[in-house]
C-alpha positions in Angstrom: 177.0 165.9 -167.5 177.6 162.5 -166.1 181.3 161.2 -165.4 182.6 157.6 -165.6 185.5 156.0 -163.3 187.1 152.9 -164.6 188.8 151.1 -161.2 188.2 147.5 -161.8 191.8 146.6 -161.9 193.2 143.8 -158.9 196.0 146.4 -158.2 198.8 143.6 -158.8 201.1 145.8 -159.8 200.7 147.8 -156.7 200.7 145.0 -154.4 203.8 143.6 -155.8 205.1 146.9 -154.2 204.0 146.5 -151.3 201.5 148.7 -151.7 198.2 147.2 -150.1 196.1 149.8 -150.5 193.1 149.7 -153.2 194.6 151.8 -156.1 191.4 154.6 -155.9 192.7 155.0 -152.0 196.4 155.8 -152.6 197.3 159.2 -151.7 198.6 161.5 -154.0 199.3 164.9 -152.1 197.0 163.3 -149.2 194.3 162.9 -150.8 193.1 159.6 -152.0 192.7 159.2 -155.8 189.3 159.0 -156.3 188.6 161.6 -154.1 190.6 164.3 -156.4 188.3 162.9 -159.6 184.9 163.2 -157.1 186.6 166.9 -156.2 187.1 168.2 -159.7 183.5 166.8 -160.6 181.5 168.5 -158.2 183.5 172.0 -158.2 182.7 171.5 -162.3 178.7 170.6 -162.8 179.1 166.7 -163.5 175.8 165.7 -162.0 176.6 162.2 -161.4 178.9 159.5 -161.3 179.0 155.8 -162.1 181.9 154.0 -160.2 183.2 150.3 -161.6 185.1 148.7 -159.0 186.1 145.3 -158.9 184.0 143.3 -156.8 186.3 141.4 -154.6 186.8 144.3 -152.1 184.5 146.8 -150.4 186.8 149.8 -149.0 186.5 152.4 -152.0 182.5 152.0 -151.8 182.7 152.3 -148.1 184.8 155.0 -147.9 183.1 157.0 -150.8 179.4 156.1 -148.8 181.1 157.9 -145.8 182.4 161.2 -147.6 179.7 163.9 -147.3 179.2 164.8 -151.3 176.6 166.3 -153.5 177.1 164.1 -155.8 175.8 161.0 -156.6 177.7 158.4 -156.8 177.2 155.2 -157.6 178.7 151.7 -158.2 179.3 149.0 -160.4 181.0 146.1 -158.5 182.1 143.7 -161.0 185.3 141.8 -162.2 186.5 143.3 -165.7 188.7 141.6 -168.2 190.3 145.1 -169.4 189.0 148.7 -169.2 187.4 148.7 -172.7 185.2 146.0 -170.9 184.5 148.5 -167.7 183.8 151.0 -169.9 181.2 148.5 -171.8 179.6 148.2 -168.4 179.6 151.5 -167.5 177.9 152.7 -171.1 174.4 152.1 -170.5 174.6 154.4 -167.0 175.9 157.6 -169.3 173.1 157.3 -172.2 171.1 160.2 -171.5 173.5 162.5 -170.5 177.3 164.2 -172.2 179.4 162.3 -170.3 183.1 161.9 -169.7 185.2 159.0 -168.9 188.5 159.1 -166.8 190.8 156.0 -164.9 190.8 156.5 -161.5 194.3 157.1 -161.5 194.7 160.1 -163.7 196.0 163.4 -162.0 195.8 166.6 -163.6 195.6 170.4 -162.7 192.0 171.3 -161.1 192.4 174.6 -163.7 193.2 172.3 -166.9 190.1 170.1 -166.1 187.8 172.6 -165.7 189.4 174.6 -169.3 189.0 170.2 -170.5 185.4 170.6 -168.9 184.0 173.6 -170.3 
């Protein structure tokens, strides 16, 4: 199984908080976001993912590069207009495969994914 994350967005929402942290890098529990999706794939057989990101910044790519995982992982870095249009450019990476897609901010229970999973 492959696995999809759609985090194109600019964060504005976020930023008008204060918040200046790329959204996939804000800590829920102390973990960064994406982290918990890259987590729950590899404890649950996804054999790789494809990453959109939007291009104008480079941190979640960096810090994903510098996380020791075995899975691969790898990256779209592109401006989107809305997610159905991430999700267009992630398609042709999850042809050949089941796939799953997910936003890089959903959070969920590690045992209701793997039960969502199987």
């Amino acid at each position: 199984m492959k696995a999809g994350i759609i985090s194109a967005g600019e964060g504005l929402r976020l930023r008008e908080d204060g918040i200046q942290t790329p959204k996939p890098l804000v800590e829920v529990d102390g973990v960064p976001l994406i982290d918990r999706l890259l987590t729950a794939f590899t404890e649950n057989g996804v054999a790789e993912t494809v990453c959109i990101v939007n291009e104008t910044g480079s941190a979640v790519q960096q810090h994903v590069s510098s996380l020791s995982l075995p899975l691969p992982v790898r990256f779209i870095r592109k401006r989107t207009e809305s997610s159905m249009h991430s999700l267009f450019e992630l398609s042709p990476y999850l042809t050949d495969a089941s796939f799953l897609i997910t936003t890089v901010d959903s959070v969920f229970d590690p045992d209701e994914f793997r039960r969502f999973v199987l």
